[in-house]
C-alpha positions as CSV (number, residue, x, y, z in Angstrom):
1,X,-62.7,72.9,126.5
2,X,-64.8,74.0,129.6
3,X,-67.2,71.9,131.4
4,X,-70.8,73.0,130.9
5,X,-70.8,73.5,134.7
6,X,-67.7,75.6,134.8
7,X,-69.6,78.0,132.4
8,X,-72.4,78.0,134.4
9,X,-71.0,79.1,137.4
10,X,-68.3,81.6,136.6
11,X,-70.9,84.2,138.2
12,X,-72.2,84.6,141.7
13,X,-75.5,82.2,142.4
14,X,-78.4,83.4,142.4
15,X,-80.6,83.1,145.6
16,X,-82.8,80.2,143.4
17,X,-80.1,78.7,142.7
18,X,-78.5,78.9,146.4
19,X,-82.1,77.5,147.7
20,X,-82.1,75.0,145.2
21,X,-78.4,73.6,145.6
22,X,-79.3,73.6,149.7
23,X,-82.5,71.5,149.1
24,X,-80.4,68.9,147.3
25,X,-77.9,68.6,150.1
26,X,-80.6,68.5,152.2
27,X,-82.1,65.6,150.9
28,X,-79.2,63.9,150.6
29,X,-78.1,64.8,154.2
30,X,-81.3,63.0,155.1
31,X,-80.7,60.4,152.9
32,X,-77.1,59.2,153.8
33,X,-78.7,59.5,157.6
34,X,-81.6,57.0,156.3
35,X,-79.0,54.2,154.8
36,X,-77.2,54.6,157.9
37,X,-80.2,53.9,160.7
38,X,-81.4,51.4,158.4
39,X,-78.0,49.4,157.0
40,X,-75.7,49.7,160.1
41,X,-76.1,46.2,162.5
42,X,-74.0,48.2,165.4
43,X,-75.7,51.6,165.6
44,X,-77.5,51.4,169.1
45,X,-80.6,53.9,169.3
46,X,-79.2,56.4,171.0
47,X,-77.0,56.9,168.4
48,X,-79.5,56.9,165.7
49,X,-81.0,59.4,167.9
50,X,-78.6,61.6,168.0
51,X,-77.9,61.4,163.9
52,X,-81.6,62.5,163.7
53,X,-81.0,65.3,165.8
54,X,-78.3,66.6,164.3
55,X,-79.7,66.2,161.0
56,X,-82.2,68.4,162.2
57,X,-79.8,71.1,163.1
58,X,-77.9,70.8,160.3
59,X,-81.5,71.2,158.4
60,X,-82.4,74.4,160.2
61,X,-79.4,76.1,159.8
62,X,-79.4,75.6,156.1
63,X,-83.2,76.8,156.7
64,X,-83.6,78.8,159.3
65,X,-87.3,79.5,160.8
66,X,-88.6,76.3,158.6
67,X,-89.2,74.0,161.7
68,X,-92.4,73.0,160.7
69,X,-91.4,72.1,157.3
70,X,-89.1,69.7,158.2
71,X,-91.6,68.4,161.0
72,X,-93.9,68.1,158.2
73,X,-91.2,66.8,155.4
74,X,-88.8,64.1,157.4
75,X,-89.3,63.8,161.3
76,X,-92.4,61.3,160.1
77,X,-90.0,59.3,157.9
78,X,-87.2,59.5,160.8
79,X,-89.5,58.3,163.4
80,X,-90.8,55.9,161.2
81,X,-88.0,54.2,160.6
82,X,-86.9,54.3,163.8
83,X,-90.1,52.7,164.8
84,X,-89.0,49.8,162.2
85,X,-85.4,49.3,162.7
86,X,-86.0,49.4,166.6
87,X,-89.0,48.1,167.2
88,X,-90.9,50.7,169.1
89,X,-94.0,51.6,169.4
C-alpha cells in the first residue's frame, strides 16, 4: 500500500509546490542556525557570524533577487540574537 506522499509526488512539482517546499527548508535552515547561536556554550562570535552569513547565501540562492525579504524576514532576528547571546550593543 502506497504512502499518501508517494502518490502525491509521482509527477513533476509544480512551481507552488517547488516555492512552497524551499520556504520550509528555508525556515528550517534559519531555524537549526537559531538553536545553534543560542544552545552552543563554545561557538565564539565569529563563528556565529559566519553561520549567519552563510545562511544568508544559502537563503538567496534558494531565492534569488529577494535580499530585501530576508533583510526584512530574519537579519532582525539574527542580529537580535546575536545582540543577546553576545552581548553587544
Amino acid at each position: 500500500m502506497e504512502s499518501a506522499k508517494s502518490v502525491k509526488q509521482a509527477g513533476p512539482l509544480t512551481e507552488k509546490e517547488l516555492e512552497a517546499r524551499n520556504i520550509r527548508r528555508l525556515q528550517l535552515m534559519i531555524s537549526m542556525v537559531m538553536s545553534v547561536i543560542s544552545q552552543d556554550p563554545n561557538l565564539t562570535i565569529e563563528e556565529a557570524s559566519e553561520l549567519a552569513a552563510n545562511a544568508k547565501k544559502a537563503a538567496l540562492a534558494m531565492f534569488p533577487d529577494k535580499e530585501l525579504a530576508y533583510d526584512l524576514l530574519y537579519k532582525p532576528r539574527l542580529q537580535r540574537l546575536m545582540n543577546e547571546r553576545y552581548r553587544l550593543q
